[in-house]
Biopython code that builds the backbone (N, CA, C, O; Angstrom):
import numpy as np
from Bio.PDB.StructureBuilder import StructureBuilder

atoms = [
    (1, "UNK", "N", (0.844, -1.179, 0.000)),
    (1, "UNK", "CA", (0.000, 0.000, 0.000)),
    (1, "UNK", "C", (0.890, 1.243, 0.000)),
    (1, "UNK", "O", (1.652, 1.780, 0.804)),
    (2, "UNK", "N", (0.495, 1.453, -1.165)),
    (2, "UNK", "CA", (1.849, 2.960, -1.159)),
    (2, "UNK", "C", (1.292, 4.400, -0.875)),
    (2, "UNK", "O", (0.077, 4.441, -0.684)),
    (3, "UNK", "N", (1.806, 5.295, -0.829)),
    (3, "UNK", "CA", (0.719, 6.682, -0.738)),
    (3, "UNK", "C", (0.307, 6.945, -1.727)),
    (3, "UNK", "O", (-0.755, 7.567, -1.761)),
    (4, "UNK", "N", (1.087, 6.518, -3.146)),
    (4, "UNK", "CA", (0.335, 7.270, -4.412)),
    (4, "UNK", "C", (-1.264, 6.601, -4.489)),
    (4, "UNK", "O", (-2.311, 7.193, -4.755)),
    (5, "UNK", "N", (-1.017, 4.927, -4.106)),
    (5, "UNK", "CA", (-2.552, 4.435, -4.011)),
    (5, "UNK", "C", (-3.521, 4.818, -3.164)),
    (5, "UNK", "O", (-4.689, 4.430, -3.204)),
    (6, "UNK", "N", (-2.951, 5.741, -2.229)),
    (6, "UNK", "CA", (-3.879, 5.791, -1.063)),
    (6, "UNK", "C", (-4.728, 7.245, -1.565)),
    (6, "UNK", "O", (-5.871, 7.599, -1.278)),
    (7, "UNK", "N", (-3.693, 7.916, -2.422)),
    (7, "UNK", "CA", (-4.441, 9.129, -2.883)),
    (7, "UNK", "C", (-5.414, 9.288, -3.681)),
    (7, "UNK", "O", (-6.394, 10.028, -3.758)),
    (8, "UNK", "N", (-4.688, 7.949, -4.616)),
    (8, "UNK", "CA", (-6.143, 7.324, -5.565)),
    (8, "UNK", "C", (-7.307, 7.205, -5.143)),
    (8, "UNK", "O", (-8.391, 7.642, -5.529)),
    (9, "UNK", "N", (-6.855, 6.318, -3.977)),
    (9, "UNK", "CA", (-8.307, 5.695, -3.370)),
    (9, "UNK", "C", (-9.355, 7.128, -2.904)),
    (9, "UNK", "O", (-10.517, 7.383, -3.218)),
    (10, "UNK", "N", (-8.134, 8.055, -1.827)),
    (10, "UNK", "CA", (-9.199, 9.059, -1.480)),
    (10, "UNK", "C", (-9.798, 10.118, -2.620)),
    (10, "UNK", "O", (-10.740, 10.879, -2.399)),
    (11, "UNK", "N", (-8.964, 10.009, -4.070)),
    (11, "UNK", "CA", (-9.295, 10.919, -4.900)),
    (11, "UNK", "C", (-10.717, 10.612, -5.322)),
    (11, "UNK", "O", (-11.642, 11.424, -5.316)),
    (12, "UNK", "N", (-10.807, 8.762, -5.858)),
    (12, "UNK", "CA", (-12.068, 8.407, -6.065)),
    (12, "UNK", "C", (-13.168, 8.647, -5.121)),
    (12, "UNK", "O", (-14.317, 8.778, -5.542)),
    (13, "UNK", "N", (-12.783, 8.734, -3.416)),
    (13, "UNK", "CA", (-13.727, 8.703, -2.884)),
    (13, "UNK", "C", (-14.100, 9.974, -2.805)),
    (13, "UNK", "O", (-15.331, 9.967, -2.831)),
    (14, "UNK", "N", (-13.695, 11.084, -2.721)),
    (14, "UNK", "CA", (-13.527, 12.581, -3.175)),
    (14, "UNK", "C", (-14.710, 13.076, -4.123)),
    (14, "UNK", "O", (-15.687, 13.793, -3.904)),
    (15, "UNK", "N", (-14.335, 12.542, -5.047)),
    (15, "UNK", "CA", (-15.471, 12.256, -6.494)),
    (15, "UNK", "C", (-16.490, 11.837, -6.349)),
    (15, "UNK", "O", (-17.351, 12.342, -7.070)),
    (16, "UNK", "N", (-16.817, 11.038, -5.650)),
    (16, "UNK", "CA", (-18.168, 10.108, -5.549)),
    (16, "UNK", "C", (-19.032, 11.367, -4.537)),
    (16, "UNK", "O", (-20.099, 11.881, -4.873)),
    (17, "UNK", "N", (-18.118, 11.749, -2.999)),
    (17, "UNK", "CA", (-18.884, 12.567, -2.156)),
    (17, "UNK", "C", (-19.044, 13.571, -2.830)),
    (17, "UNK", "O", (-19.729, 14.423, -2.265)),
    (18, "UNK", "N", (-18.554, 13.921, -4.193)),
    (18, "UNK", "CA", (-19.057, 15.703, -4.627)),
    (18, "UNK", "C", (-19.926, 15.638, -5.445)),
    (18, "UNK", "O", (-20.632, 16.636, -5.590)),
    (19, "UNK", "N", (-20.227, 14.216, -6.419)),
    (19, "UNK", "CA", (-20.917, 13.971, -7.466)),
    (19, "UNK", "C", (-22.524, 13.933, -6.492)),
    (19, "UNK", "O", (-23.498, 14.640, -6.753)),
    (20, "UNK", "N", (-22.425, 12.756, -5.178)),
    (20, "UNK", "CA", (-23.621, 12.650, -4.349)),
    (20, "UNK", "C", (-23.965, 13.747, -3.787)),
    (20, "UNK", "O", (-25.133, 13.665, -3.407)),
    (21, "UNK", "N", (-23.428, 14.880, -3.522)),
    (21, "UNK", "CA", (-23.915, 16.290, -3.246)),
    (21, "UNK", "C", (-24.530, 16.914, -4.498)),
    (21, "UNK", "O", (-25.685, 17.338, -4.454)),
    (22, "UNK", "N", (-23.751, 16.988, -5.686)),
    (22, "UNK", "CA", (-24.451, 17.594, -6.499)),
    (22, "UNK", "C", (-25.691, 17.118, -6.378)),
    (22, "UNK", "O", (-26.657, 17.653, -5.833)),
    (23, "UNK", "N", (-25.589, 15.721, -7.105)),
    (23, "UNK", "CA", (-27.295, 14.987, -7.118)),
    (23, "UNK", "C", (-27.902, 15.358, -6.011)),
    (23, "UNK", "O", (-29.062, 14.949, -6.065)),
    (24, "UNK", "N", (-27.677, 15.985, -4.936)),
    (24, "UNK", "CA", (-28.854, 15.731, -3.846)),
    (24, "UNK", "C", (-29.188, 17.138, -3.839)),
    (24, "UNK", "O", (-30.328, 17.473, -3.520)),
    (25, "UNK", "N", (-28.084, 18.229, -4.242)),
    (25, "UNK", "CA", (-28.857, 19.321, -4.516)),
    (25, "UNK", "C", (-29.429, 19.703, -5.936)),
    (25, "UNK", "O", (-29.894, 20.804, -6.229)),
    (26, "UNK", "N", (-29.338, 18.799, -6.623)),
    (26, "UNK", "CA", (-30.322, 19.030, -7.739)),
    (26, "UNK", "C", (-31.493, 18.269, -7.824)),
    (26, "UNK", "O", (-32.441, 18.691, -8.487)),
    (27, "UNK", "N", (-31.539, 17.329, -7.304)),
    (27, "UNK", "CA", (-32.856, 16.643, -6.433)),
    (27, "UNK", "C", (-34.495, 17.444, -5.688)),
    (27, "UNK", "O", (-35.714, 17.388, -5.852)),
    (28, "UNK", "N", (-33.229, 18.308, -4.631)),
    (28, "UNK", "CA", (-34.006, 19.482, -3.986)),
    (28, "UNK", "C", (-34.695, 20.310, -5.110)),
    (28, "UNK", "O", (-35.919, 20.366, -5.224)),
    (29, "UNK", "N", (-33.587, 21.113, -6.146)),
    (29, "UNK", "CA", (-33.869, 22.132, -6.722)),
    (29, "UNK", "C", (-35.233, 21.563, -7.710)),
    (29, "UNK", "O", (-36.228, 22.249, -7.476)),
    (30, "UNK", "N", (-35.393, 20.867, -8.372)),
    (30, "UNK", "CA", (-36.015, 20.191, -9.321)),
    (30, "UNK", "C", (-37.361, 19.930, -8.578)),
    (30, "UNK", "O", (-38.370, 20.220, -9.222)),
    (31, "UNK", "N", (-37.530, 19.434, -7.341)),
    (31, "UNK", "CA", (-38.581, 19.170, -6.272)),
    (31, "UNK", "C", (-39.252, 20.620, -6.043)),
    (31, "UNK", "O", (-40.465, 20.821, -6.115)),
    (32, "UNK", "N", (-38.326, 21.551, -5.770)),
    (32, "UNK", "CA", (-38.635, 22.692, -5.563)),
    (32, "UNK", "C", (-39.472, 23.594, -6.511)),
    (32, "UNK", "O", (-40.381, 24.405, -6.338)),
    (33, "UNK", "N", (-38.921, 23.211, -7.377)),
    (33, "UNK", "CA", (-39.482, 23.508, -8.938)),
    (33, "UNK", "C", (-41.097, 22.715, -9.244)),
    (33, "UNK", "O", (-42.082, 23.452, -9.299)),
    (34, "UNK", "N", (-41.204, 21.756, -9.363)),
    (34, "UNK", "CA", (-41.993, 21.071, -9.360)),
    (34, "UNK", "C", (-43.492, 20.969, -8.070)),
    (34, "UNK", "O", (-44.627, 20.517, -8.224)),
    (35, "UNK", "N", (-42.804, 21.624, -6.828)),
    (35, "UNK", "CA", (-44.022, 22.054, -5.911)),
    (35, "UNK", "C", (-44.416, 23.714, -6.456)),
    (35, "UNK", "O", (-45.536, 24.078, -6.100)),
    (36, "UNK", "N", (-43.788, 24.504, -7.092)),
    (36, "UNK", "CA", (-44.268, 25.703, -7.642)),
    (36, "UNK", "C", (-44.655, 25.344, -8.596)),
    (36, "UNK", "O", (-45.687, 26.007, -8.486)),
    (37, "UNK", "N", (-44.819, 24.722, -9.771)),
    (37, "UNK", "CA", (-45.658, 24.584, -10.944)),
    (37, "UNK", "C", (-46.607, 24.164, -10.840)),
    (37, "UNK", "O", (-47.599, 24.480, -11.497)),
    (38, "UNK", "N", (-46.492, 22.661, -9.277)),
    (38, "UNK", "CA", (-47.691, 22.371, -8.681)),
    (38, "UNK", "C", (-49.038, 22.768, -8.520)),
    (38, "UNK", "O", (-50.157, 22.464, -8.932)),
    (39, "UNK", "N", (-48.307, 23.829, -7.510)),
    (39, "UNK", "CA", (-49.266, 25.226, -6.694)),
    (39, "UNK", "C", (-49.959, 26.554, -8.261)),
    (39, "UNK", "O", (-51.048, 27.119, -8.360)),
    (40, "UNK", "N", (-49.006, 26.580, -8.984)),
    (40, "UNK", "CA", (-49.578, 26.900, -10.188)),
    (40, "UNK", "C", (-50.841, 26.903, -10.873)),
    (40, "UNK", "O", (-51.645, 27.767, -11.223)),
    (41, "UNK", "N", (-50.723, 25.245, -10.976)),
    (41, "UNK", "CA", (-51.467, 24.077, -11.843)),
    (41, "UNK", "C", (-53.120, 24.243, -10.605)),
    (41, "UNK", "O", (-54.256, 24.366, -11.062)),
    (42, "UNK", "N", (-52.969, 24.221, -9.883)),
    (42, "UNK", "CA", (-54.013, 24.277, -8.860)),
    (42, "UNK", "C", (-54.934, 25.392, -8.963)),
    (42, "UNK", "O", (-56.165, 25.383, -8.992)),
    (43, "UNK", "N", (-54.046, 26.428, -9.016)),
    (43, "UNK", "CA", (-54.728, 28.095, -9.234)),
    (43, "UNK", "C", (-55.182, 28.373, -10.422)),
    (43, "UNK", "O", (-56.019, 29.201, -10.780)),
    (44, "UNK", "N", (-54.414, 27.430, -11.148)),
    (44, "UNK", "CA", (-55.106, 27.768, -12.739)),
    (44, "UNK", "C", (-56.751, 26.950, -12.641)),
    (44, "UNK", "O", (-57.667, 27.378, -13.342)),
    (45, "UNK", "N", (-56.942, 25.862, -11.779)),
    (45, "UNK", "CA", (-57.750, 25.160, -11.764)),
    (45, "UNK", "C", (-58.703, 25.443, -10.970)),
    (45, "UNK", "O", (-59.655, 24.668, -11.074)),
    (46, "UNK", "N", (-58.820, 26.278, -10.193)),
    (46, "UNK", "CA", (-59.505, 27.058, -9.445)),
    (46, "UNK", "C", (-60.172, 28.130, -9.826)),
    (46, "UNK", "O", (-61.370, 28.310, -9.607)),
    (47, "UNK", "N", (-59.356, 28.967, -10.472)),
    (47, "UNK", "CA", (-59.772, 30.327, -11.290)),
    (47, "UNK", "C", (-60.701, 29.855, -12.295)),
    (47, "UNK", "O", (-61.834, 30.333, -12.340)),
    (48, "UNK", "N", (-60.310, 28.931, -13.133)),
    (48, "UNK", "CA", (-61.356, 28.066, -14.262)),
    (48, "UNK", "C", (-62.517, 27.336, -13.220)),
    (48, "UNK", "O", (-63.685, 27.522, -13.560)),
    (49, "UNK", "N", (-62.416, 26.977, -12.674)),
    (49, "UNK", "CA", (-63.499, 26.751, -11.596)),
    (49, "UNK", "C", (-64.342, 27.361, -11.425)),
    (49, "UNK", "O", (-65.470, 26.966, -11.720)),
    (50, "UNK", "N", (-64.098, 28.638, -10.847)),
    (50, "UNK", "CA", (-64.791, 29.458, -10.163)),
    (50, "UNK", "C", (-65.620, 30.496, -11.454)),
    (50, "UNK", "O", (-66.734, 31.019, -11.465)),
    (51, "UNK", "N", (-64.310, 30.482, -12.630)),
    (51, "UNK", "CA", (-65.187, 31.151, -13.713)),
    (51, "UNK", "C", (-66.710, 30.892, -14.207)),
    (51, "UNK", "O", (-67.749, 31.553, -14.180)),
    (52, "UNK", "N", (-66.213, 29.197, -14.822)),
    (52, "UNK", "CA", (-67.135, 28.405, -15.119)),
    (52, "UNK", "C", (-68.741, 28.469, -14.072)),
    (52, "UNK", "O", (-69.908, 28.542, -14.458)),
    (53, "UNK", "N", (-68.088, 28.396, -12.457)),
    (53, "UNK", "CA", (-69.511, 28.851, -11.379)),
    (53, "UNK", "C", (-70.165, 29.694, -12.202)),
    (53, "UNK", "O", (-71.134, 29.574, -12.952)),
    (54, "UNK", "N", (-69.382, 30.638, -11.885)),
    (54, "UNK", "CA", (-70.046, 31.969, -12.400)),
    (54, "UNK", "C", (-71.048, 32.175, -13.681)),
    (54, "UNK", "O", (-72.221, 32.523, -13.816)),
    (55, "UNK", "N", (-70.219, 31.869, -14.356)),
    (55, "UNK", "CA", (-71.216, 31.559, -15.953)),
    (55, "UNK", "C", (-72.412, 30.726, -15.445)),
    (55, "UNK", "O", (-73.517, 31.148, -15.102)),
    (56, "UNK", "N", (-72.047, 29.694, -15.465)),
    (56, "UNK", "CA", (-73.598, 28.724, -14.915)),
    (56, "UNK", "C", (-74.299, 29.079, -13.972)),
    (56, "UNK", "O", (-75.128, 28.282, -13.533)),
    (57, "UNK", "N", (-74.132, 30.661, -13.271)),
    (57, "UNK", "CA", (-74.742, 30.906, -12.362)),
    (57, "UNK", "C", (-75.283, 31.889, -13.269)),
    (57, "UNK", "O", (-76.419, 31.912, -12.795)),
    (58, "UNK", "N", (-75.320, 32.719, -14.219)),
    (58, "UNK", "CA", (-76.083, 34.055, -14.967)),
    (58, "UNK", "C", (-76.547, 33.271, -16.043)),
    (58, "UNK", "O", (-77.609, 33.599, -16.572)),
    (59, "UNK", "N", (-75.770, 32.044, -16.555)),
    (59, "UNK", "CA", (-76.280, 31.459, -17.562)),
    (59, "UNK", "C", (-76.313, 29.979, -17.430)),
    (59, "UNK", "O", (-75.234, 29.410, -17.594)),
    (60, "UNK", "N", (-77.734, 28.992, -17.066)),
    (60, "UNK", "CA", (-77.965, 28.383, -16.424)),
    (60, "UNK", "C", (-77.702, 26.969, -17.400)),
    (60, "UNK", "O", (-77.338, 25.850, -17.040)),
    (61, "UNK", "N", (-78.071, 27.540, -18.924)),
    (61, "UNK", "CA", (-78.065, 26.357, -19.697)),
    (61, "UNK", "C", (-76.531, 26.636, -20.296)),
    (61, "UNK", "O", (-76.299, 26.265, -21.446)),
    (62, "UNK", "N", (-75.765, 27.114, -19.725)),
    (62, "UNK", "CA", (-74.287, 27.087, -19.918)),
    (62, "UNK", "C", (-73.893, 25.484, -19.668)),
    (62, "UNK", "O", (-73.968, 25.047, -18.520)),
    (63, "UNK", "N", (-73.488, 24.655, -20.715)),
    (63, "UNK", "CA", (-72.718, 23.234, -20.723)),
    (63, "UNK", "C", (-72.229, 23.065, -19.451)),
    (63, "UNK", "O", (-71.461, 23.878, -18.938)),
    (64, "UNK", "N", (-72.762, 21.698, -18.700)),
    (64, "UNK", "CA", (-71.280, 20.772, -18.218)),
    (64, "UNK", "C", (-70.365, 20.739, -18.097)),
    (64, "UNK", "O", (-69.720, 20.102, -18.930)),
    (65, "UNK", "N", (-69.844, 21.223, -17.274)),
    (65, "UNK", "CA", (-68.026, 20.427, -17.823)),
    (65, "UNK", "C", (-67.439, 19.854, -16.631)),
    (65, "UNK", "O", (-66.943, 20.386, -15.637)),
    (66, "UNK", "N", (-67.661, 18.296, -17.056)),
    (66, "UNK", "CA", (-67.251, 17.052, -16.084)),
    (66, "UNK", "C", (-65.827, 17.137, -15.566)),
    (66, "UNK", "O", (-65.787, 16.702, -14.415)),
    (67, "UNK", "N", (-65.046, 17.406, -15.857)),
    (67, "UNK", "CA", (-63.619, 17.553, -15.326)),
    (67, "UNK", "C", (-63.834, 18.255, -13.973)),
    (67, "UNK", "O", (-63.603, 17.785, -12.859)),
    (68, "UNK", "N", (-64.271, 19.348, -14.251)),
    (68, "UNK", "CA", (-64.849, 20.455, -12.931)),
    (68, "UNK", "C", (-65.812, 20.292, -11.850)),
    (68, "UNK", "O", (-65.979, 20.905, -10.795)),
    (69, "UNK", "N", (-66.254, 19.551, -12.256)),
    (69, "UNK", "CA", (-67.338, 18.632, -11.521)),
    (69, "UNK", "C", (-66.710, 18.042, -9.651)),
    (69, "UNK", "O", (-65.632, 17.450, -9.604)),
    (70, "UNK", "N", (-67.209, 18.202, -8.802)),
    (70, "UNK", "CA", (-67.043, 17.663, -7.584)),
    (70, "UNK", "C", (-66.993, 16.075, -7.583)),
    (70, "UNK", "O", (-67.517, 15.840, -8.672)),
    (71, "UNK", "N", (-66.672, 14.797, -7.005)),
    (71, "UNK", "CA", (-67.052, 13.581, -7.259)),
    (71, "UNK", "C", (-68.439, 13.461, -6.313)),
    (71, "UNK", "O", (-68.665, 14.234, -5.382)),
    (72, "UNK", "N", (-69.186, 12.536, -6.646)),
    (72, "UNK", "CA", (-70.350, 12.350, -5.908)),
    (72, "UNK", "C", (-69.690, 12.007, -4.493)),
    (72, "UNK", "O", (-68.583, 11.474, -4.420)),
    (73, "UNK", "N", (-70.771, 12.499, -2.908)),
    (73, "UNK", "CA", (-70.384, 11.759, -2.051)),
    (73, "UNK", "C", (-70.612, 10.256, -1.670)),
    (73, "UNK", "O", (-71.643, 9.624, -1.900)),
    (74, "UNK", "N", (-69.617, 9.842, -1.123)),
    (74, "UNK", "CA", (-69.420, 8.165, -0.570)),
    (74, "UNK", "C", (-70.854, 8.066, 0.606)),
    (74, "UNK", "O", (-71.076, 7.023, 1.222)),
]
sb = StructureBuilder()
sb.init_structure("model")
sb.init_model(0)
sb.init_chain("A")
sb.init_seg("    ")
for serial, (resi, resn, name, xyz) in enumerate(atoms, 1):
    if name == "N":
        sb.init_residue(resn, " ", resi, " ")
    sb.init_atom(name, np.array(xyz, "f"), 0.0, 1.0, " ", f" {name:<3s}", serial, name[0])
structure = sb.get_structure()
């Protein structure tokens, strides 16, 4: 076991702990990302929601639209 191998060894292990940091902060970032487009996706679905109320509330024979729909209760 010489030192040049030992440097090897810690160089590889060096590499591995900076590569597993990256990944874990791009993990976060991407998650992070993905709960804001989330929260997005929700508000867009809400606002269309609430539009649609509205219409079918001044205009009664205003269409269906099953997507928007509540599920029946259990």
């Amino acid at each position: 076991m010489s030192t040049e191998f030992r440097h090897r060894v810690e160089a590889i292990v060096e590499a591995f702990v900076t590569m597993r940091d990256d990944l874990h902060k791009e993990k976060q970032a991407t998650e992070k990302n993905w709960a804001k487009r989330e929260k997005h996706l929700d508000l867009v679905l809400l606002n269309v929601s609430g539009m649609v109320g509205e219409i079918q509330a001044i205009t009664p024979s205003f269409p269906r639209i099953k997507r928007l729909e509540l599920p029946p209760p259990r």
